[in-house]
Each structure stands twice: as C-alpha cells, then as structure tokens.
C-alpha positions in Angstrom: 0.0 0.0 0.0 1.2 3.2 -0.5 1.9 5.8 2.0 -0.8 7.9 2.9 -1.0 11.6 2.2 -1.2 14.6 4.2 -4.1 16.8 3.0 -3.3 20.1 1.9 -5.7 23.1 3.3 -6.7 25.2 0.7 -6.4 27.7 3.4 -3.0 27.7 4.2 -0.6 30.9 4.0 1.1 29.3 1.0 -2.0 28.5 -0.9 -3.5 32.0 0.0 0.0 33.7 -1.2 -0.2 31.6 -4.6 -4.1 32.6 -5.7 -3.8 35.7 -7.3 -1.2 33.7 -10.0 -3.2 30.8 -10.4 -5.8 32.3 -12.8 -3.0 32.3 -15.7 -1.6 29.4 -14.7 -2.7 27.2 -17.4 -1.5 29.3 -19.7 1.5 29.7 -18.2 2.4 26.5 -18.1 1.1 25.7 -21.7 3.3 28.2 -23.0 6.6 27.1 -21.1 6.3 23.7 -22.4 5.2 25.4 -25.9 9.0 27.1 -25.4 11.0 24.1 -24.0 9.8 21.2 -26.5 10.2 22.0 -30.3 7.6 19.8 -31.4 4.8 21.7 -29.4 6.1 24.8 -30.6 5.0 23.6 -34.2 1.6 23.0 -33.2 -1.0 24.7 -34.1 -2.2 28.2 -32.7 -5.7 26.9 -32.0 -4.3 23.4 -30.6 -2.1 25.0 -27.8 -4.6 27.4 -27.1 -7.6 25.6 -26.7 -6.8 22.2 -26.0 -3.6 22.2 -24.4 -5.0 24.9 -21.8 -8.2 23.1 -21.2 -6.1 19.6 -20.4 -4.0 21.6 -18.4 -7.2 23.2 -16.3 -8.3 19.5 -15.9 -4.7 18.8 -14.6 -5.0 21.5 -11.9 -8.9 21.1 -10.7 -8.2 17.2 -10.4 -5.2 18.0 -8.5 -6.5 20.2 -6.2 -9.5 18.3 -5.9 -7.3 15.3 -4.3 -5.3 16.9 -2.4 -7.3 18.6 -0.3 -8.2 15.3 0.9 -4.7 13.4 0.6 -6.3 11.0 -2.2 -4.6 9.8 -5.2 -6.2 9.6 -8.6 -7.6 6.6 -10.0 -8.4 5.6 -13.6 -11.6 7.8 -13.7 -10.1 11.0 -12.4 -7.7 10.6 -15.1 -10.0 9.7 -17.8 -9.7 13.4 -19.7 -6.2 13.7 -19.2 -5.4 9.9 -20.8 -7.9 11.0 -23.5 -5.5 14.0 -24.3 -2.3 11.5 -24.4 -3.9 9.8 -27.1 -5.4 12.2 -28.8 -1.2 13.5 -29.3 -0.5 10.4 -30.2 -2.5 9.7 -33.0 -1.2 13.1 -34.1 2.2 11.6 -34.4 3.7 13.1 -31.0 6.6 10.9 -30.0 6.1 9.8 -26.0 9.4 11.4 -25.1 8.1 14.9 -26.4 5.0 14.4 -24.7 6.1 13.5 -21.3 8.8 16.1 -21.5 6.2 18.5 -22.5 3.6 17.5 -19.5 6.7 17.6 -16.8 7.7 20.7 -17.7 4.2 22.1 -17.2 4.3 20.4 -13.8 7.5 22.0 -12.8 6.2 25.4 -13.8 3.0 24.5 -11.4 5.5 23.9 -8.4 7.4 27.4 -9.0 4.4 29.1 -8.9 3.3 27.5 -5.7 6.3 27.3 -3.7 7.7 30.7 -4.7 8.3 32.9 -2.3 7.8 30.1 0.5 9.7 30.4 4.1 10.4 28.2 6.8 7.3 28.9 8.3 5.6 26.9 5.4 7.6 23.7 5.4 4.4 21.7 6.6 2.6 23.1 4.0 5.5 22.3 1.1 5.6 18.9 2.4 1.9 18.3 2.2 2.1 19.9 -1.3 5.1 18.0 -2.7 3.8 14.8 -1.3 0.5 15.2 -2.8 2.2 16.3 -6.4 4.1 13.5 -6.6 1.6 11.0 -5.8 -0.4 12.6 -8.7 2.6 12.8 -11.3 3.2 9.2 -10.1 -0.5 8.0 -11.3 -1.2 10.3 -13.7 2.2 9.8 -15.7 2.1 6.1 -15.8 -1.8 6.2 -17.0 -1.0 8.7 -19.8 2.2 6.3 -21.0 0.0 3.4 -21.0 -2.8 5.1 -23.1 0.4 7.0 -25.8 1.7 3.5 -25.9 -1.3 1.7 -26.5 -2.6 4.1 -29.1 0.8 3.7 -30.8 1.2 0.1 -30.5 -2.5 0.0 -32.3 -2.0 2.9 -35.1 1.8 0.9 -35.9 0.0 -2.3 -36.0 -2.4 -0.8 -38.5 0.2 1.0 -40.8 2.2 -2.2 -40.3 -0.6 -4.3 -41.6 -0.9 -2.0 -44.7 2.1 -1.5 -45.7 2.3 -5.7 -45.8 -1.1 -5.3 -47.8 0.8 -2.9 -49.8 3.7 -5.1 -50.8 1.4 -7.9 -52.0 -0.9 -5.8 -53.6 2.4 -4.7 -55.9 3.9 -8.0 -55.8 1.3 -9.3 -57.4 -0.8 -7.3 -59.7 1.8 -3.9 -60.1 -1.0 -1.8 -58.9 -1.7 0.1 -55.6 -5.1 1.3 -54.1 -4.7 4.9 -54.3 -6.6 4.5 -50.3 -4.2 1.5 -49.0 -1.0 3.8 -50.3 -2.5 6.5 -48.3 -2.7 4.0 -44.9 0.5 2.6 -45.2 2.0 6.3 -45.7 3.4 5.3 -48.6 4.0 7.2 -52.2 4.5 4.5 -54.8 7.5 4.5 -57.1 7.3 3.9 -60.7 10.5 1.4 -60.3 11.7 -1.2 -57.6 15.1 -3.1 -57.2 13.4 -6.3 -56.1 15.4 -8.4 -52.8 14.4 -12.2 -52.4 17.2 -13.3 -49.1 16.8 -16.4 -47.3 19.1 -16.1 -43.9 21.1 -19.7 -43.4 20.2 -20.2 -39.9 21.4 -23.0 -37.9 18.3 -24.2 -37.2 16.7 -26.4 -39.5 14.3 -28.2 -37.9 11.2 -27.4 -36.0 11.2 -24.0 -34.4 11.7 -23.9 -31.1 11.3 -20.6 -28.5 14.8 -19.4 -28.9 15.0 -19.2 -32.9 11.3 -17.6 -33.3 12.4 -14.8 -30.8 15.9 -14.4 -32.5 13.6 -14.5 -36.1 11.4 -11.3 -34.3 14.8 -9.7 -33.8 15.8 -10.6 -37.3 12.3 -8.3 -38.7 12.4 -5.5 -36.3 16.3 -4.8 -37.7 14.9 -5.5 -41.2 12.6 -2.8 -40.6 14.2 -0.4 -38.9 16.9 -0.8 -41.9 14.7 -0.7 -44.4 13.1 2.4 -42.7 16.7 3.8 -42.2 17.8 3.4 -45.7 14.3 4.7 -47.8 13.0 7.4 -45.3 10.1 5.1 -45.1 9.2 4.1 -48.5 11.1 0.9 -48.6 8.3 -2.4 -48.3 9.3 -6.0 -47.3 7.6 -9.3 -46.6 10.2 -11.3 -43.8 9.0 -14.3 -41.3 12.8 -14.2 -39.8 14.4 -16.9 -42.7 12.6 -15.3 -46.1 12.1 -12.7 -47.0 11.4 -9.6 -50.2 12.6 -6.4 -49.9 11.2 -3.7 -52.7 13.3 -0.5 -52.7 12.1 2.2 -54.5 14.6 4.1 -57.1 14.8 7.3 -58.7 15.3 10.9 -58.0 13.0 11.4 -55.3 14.6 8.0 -53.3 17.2 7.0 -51.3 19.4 4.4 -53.4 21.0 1.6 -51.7 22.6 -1.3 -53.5 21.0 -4.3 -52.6 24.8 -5.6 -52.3 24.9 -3.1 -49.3 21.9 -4.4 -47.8 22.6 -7.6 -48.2 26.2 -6.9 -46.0 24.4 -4.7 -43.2 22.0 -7.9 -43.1 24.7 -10.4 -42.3 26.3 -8.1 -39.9 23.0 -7.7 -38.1 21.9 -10.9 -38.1 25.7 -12.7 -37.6 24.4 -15.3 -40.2 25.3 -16.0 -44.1 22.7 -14.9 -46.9 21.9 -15.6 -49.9 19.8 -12.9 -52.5 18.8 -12.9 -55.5 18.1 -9.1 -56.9 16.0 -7.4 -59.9 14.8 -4.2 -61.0 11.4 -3.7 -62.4 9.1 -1.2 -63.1 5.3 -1.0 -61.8 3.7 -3.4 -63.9 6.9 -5.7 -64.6 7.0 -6.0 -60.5 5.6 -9.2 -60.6 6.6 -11.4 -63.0 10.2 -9.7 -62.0 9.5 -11.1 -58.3 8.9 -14.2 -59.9 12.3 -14.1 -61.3 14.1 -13.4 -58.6 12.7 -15.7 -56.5 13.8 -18.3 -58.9 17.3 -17.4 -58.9 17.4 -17.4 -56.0 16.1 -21.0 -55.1 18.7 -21.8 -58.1 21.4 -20.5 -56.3 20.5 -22.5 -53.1 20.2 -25.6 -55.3 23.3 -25.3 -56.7 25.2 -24.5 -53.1 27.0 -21.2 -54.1 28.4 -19.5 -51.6 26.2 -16.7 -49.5 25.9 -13.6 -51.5 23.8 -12.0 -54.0 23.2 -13.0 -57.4 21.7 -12.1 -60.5 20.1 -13.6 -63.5 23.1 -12.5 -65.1 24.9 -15.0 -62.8 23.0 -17.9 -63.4 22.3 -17.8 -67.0 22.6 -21.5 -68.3 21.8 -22.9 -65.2 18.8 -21.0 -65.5 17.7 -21.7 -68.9 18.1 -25.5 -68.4 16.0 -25.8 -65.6 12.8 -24.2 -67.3 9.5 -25.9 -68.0 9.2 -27.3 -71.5 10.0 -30.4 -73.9 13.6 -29.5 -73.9 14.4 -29.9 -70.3 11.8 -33.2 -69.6 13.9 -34.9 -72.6 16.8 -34.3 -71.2 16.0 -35.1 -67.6 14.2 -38.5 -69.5 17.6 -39.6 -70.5 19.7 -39.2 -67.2 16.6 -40.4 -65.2 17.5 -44.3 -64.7 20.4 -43.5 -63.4 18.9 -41.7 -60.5 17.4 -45.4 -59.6 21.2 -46.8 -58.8 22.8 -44.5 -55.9 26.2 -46.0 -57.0 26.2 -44.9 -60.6 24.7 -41.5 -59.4 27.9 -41.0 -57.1 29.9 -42.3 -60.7 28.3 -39.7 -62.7 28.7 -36.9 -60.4 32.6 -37.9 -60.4 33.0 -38.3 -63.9 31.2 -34.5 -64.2 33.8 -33.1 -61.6 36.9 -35.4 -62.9 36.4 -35.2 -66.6 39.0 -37.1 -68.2 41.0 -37.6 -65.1 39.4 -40.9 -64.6 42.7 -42.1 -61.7 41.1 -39.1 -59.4 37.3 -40.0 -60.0 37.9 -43.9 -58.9 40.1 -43.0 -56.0 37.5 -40.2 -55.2 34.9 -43.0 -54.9 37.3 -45.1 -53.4 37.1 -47.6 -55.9 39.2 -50.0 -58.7 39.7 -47.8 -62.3 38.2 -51.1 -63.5 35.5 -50.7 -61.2 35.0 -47.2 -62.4 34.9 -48.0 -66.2 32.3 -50.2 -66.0 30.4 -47.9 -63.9 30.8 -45.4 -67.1 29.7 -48.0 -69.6 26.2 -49.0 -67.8 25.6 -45.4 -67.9 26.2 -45.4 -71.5 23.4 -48.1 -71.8 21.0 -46.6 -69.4 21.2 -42.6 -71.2 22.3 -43.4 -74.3 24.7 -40.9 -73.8 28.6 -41.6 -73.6 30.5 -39.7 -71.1 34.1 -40.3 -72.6 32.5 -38.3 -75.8 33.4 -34.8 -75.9 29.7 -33.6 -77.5 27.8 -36.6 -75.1 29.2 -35.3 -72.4 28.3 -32.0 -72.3 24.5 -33.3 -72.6 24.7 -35.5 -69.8 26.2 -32.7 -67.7 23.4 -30.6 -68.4 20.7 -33.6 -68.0 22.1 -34.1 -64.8 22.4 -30.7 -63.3 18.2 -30.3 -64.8 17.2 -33.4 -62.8 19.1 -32.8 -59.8 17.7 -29.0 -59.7 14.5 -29.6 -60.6 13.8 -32.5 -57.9 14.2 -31.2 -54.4 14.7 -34.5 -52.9 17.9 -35.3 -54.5 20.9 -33.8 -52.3 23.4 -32.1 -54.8 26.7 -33.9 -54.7 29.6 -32.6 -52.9 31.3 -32.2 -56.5 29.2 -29.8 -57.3 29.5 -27.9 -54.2 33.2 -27.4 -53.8 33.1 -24.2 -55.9 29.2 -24.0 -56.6 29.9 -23.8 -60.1 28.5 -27.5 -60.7 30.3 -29.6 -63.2 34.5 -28.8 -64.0 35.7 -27.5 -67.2 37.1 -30.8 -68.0 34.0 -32.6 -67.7 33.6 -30.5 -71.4 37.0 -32.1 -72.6 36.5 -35.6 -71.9 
C-alpha cells in the first residue's frame, strides 16, 4: 500500500500567497512547455490554445480536488487527461516529447506555488510536494499506457498496410490509391526487387529461442529498411525469407542491394543468400517471380552466401525451365537416378572429366570398377561420357534433374566451388 498523504488546506498561508497567479496558470504552463519542446512549438495556434489549456485546467482542478483530501487519482479521475495522451498520439507526437512537455508544465506548477515560500511553510511544502508527486506518479504512468497503446494499435495498423501494400504490388503492379494513403506510402514507378533467405542454424522445427531471434531478425529489417528509404522501402520477412522492394529514382534514397545484403549479415551474424532485380510497376511481378527463382537456383546449386543475378546464373537458369527440352533431357539421365552407386559415378566423372585415376580414388574404388560404372551409364542414357559432345549433354541432363527434384541432395562435387560440373568434364 502506498503511504498515505497529508491533506493540503486550501487555506493555508502558502495557498493564499499563490491565488492571485493561479488564474494564468494554465496558460502559463502551456506556453513554457510550448517554449521548451520543439515539437509543441509547431503545433498549431488553436491546438495550444484551446486544448492544451483546457487539459492543463483538468490537470489543476483534479489535483487540487485530491489533495485537499490526501487522495490519489484513480483511472476515472484521469480519464480526460489519458484522452489527451492519445489524442497527441494519434497526431504523431513521440512519448518522449509528450512526457517532457507535460513535466515541464508540472515543474512550472510547483514554482508558482512554492515561490516565495519560508520556513514557516515547510508543513505546508511537504503536504504539497507529497501530494504532487503522488499525482505525477499515477497520472504519468496512466497517460504512458494510453500514448503507448494508441501507438502500438496505429503501428499495428500501418504495419498491416504497408504488408497489404507489398502484396498488392507483388502481385498485380498496382496500388489502391486508399491503401497507399494508410500505409503512408508514395509509390515508385521502379523497384530493385530483394528475395534473401538467412542460413540459420536451425533447421528443424522452431523452437522458443529461434522464433524470438527471427522477431529480432524483422524489427532490424525494418528499422533498416526504414533507415535506408526514409520510409518508402516495403518488405515481406518471417525471420528466414524474405522480399525487400526498394524504390529508385530521384525522389529516393538508393541503396545497392549488395549493401543491404552486407548490413544484413552483420545484423543478423548469419550468411545470406539474394537474388536481386529491378522492375518497373507493372513488370513487379513477374520480376519477383524471377528473382525468386534465382534465388532457389542458387541455393540448389550451393553457391556461396551472397547476392546473385540472373546475369549470374544464365545456363543454369535456362536448363532448368519448364518445357519439352528440359523433360527430354532429364528423361535420358533419369534411370540413373534409380542406382545411388552410378549417381555417385556420374557426379565424379562431371567433376573429374578425363581424369578418370582421381574420380575412382574419389569414390574409393578400382579404375576397372569405375569403367564399367561409365559403360552402364552409357546403356542406361544413351549418352557416352568419354565423348566430348555426349558429355556436355549428360552434364546438363544431370544438373536439370538434380535442380529440378528437391529430394535429390546435390553432390559434394558440385559444391566445392558451386559452379557445378569442371571445365574438364567438357573435354573428356
């Protein structure tokens, strides 16, 4: 329980002393707070002067309501005053301002009262103090809660558009002129497109530990993001994947996405891997698309963290889309895939080439062993590796099948440099 309070006589020599001042004291301490905090001194004339004084009023005719008796405030005598917090917060006033603004005001109060105060009036001070502080005590934790509750609720809600925003131009190019306008965003006529997945070291199910770190991970997104575009950047991010759309031109910041892919991995202390685009509007989606299949391509193929481009992945790309083409040529490696030993073989032969001593003693097996290995792939494809021409179709069979069936682990042959099969594998 807390301590009870002394009443304060409305009576007393101090009180009496202070009553001529107290008719301007609203104003009073309106405008000192008007003067100390910047941002109240860019409100408006009619704010400060109508509201601000009557929430200050309220202040003083609760106050010396309650003290007179030595009573604290509860919820309901502070109903107006939390009305006023979030009122300013749903303008945009930052707690810190607010707060600063509101103490200041209180300090003025406790000038005006004590001034010119002697010994004689200690009793009195003590009664006054104690009864202030109780007040600033309740009242400054109720109007925090009510700031920080409308905040939480009006971020939640610009949040929640501004994700509504990204998938409206992720997939259809077009914003709601009414959902830019909530998510206090200006559309730009042209994006560099982000897909990033973040290598984390847990794989399996999430447990309490990685979901909090993968909170961490968005909130540093955000406030990057934020940082980087004054605002106007838009991402989708569930702590491991994520798309980040950055606006360009004249009127916007420009990061390279190679710099926000770096600041990334030095938040997060993890590796990434990116794929990046540009588009304009109405390419946005179908360039998403893109990048998001680079990037899986790049993960399938195990190159190293980093960010690529189409640019990067070129024939790797073009082998592994949809058509007659790419099911033919997966058709003719296919049977292999049914014998785990003469998969191993072929990934060899692909990273040895011609070297044949290396590829045996990489599979620790006989050369002998290894030749015949090579010659029951022949009958199962059709397709000879010792033959210059032959081989370059098998490589590009296999590196189609493997990419284009997710249950197939990619060889550690094709992972030593990520670049899949060696130059000799062209030569043999």
């Amino acid at each position: 329980m807390p301590p009870s309070l002394p009443p304060l006589s409305m009576d007393c020599p101090m009180v009496q002393r202070a009553l001529p001042g107290l008719a301007g004291l609203a104003e009073h301490t309106v405008a000192t707070s008007v003067a100390q905090v910047p941002v109240y001194g860019q409100l408006s004339a009619e704010l400060t002067e109508r509201e601000l004084r009557a929430t200050a009023t309220t202040h003083f005719t609760t106050f010396t309501r309650l003290a007179q008796t030595g009573a604290e405030p509860t919820a309901a005598d502070l109903v107006p005053v939390t009305a006023s917090a979030r009122r300013r917060a749903e303008e945009g006033i930052a707690l810190p301002d607010m707060l600063d603004a509101y103490l200041f005001g209180m300090r003025t109060v406790f000038d005006a009262v004590t001034d010119g105060t002697t010994a004689e009036d200690l009793g009195d001070v003590l009664a006054f103090t104690k009864n202030l502080l109780a007040y600033l005590h309740r009242a400054t934790v109720a109007i925090t809660t009510a700031h920080l509750d409308t905040d939480e609720a009006a971020t939640a809600a610009a949040r929640a558009a501004r994700a509504e925003l990204a998938t409206s131009l992720l997939h259809t190019g077009t914003a709601a002129e009414e959902l830019a306008g909530r998510a206090g965003i200006a559309p730009a006529q042209d994006y560099t497109v982000v897909e990033f997945a973040v290598h984390t070291p847990h794989a399996g199910p999430a447990n309490p530990g990685e979901l909090a770190s993968a909170r961490r991970r968005d909130e540093q997104l955000r406030r990057l993001i934020a940082a980087w575009t004054n605002g106007q950047g838009l991402h989708h991010f569930d702590g491991h994947h994520g798309t980040v759309l950055l606006p360009t031109g004249s009127r916007y910041p420009a990061p390279a996405p190679e710099d926000l892919i770096t600041a990334l991995g030095e938040a997060f202390a993890l590796p990434i891997t990116a794929a990046t685009t540009t588009a304009s509007l109405p390419e946005l989606p179908a360039r998403a698309v893109l990048a998001r299949d680079v990037l899986s391509l790049a993960r399938g193929l195990r190159r190293p963290p980093g960010l690529y481009r189409l640019e990067d992945l070129l024939v790797e790309y073009q082998l592994t889309r949809p058509g007659p083409a790419r099911d033919a040529l997966e058709a003719q490696v296919a049977p292999v895939f049914a014998h785990p030993h003469l998969v191993e073989t072929l990934y060899a032969h692909l990273h040895h080439g011609i070297d044949r001593p290396a590829a045996a003693a990489a599979l620790h097996i006989h050369a002998n062993t290894y030749t015949y290995r090579l010659q029951r792939i022949h009958e199962l494809t059709g397709l000879d590796a010792t033959d210059t021409a032959e081989a370059r179709q098998l490589a590009a069979a296999t590196l189609s099948y493997t990419l284009t069936h997710s249950s197939i682990p990619m060889k550690p042959e094709f992972q030593q440099d990520g670049s899949g099969p060696s130059p000799q594998a062209a030569q043999s």
